[in-house]
N, C-alpha and C positions, 0 to 999 in steps of 0.2 A: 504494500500500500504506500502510497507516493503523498498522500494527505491525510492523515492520520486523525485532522482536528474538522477535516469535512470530507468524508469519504467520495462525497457523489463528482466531485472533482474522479474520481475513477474508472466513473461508468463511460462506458460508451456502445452505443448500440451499432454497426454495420450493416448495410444492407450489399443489394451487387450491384451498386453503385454510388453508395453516399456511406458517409462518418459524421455520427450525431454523437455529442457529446456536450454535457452541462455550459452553460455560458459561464464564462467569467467578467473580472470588470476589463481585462483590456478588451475582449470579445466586444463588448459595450462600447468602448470604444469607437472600434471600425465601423460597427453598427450605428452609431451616432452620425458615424462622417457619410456614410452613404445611403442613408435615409431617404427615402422616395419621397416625395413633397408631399404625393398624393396617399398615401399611408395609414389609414385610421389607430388613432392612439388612445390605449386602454382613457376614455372620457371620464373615468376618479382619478384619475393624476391631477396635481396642481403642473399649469403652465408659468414658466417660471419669467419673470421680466426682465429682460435682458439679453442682449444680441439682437441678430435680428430674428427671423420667424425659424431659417434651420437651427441657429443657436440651440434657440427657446427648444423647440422639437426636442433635441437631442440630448436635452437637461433630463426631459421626461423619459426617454430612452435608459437612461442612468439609476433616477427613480424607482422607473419600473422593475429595475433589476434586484437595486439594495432590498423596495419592499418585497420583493418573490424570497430572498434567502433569509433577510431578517426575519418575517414573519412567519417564517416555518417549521410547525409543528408537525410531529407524526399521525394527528389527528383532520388535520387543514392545510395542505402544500402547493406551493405550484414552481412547478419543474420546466425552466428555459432549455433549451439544445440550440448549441449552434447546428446545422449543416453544413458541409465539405462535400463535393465532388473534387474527388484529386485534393490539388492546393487550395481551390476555389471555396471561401464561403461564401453562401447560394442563399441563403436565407433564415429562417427559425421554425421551431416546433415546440409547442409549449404543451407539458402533461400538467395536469392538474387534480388533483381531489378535495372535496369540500367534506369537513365529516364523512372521510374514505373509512374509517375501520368500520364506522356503523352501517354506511350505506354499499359499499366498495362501488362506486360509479366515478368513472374518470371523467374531464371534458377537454376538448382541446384546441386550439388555437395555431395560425404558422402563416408564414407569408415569405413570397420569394422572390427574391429578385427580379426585376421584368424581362433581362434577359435568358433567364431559367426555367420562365414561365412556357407552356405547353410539350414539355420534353419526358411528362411522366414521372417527374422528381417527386410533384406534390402528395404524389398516390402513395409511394415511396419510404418519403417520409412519414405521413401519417400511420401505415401498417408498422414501420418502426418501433412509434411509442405503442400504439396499440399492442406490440406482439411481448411489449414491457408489460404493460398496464394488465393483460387476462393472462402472462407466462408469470414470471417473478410475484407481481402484485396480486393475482388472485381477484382481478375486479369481476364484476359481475355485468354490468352494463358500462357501454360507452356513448356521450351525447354529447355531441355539436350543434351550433348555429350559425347560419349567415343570412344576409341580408337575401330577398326574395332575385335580387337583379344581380347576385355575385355565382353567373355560372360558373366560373374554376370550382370553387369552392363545393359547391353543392353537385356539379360533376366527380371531384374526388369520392366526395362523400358517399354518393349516391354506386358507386363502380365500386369502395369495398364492402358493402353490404349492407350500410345503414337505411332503417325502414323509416319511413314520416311519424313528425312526432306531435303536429301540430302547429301553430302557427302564433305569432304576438305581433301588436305593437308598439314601437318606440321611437320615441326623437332621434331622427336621424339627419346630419346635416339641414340641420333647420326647415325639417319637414316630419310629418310624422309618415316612416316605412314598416315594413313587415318580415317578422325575423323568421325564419323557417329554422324549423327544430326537429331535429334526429336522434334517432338511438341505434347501438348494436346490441344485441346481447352476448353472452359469453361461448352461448351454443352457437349462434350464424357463424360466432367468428371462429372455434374451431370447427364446424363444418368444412368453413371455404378454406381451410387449410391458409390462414394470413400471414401465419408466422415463416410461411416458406423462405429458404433465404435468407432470413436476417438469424444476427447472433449479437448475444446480448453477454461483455463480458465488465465483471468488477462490481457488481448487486450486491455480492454477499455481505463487504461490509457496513454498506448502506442499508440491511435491514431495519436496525433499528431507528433508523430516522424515520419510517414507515409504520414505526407499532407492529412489527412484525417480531416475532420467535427470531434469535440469531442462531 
């Protein structure tokens, strides 16, 4: 073990053709400097005053990361990954659980670079965490959201199995839009055989950060 005082710096998931691994801060970084204008940013961040608008952006880039690791219990987590193809980082994959021992239901989040985009990275990626999230973690369901006009997204989703979960509204860029909502459960996903291909190595001494038996 190479990090003794925060294990998850150990993990990394593989697939046949990407390297997911926990963010850090200089990860944060890069990711600050090449921030897409057009990007939606978790909307509970404070925007910070100062610079000009990539500045600002990229403060909350920062934010969002401190509050993912500070704020993380074995009970309530949420778990950043950069992506790698080759040297290349491509983009993010974020695991999450909210009240995961009691519920085991993961959710999840990711976005990718524009040049990355339609190359089958994003599918990729998501079976990634997912093949973490029902393999290591034991969840039982997994649910996402996107916006009703975000086909990448709802194309991933919809290609590895997840079924309709329903529908909401919310303040969306100064209009009110419609969020569509998904599940998997634990059986579709080992039906479709999801985990194929990926290998997930450095879990074990990250147990306990999960409420898990070590």
């Amino acid at each position: 073990m190479t990090n003794p005082f925060w294990p998850l710096f150990d993990l990394q998931i593989t697939t046949p053709d990407l390297v997911l691994r926990p963010k850090t801060e200089a990860d944060a970084r890069q990711m600050a400097e090449r921030l897409p204008p057009g990007l939606e940013l978790d909307p509970s961040l404070p925007r910070q005053p100062f610079g000009d608008e990539h500045t600002a952006r990229g403060a909350t880039v920062y934010q969002g990361y401190w509050r993912m690791m500070g704020a993380w219990t074995p009970e309530s987590w949420a778990l950043p990954f950069v992506v790698f193809h080759g040297d290349d980082l491509i983009g993010s994959q974020t695991l999450e659980g909210d009240n995961f021992l009691e519920l085991r239901v993961v959710d999840t989040a990711s976005f990718l670079y524009p040049e990355w985009r339609g190359k089958g990275l994003g599918k990729q990626m998501r079976r990634a965490v997912l093949a973490l999230a029902f393999g290591e973690l034991r969840a039982e369901w997994a649910i996402t959201s996107a916006w009703e006009d975000n086909a990448a997204s709802l194309g991933v989703t919809r290609s590895i199995g997840y079924e309709p979960n329903g529908l909401s509204r919310h303040a969306h860029e100064g209009k009110v839009g419609m969020l569509a909502h998904f599940r998997l459960t634990r059986e579709r996903w080992l039906e479709s055989n999801g985990a194929a291909g990926i290998a997930i190595s450095g879990f074990a001494p990250c147990r306990p950060l999960f409420g898990l038996d070590v």
